[in-house]
N, C-alpha and C positions, 0 to 999 in steps of 0.2 A: 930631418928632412921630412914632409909631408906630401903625399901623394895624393892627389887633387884628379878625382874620378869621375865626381859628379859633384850637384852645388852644395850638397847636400855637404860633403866635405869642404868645398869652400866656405860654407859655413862654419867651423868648427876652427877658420884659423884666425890670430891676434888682430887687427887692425892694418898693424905696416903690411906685413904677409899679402891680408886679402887683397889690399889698397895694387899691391905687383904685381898679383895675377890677375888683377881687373885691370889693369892696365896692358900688358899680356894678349891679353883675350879682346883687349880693343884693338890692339896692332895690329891684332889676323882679319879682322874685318874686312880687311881690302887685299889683295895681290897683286904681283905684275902680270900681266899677258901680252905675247906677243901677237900684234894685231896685222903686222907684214902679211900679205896674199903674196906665196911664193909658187913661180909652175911646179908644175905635178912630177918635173921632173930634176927639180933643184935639191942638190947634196947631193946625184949622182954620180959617180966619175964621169961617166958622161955629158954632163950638163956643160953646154959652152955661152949661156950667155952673162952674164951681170951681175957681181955682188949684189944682195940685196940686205940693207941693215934693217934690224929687227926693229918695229916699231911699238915700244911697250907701251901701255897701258895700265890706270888702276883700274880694278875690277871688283866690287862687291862682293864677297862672299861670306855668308854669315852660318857656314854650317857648324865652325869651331863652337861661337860663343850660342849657337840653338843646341848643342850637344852639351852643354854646361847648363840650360833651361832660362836662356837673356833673350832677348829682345833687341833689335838696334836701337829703339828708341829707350832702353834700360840703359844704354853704354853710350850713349852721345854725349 
């Protein structure tokens, strides 16, 4: 098993290897967020009005594969 800390490591693995964790490292590119505006006072016990369902969202985030030393545009 190889532990992959920096690219500098990712460089050092076979082909198949590097080919999983650059794919990996493209999946976290995005996330979900829930983008619902809920009042200030919902998940209270006190709260009496309205379920509200969560409305998710993708979300860009590209801090995993900048802490590896990529680029978006290295992983598109």
């Amino acid at each position: 098993m190889n532990i992959i800390n920096t690219r500098e490591d990712l460089d050092t693995l076979n082909d198949t290897d590097k080919a999983q964790f650059i794919a990996l490292l493209k999946g976290s590119m995005t996330r979900k967020q829930d983008s619902q505006v809920y009042p200030d006072d919902y998940n209270q016990p006190d709260y009496a009005g309205e379920v509200l369902e969560p409305i998710w969202i993708d979300v860009e985030d590209l801090r995993t594969i900048e802490r590896f030393g990529f680029s978006r545009e290295e992983l598109v």
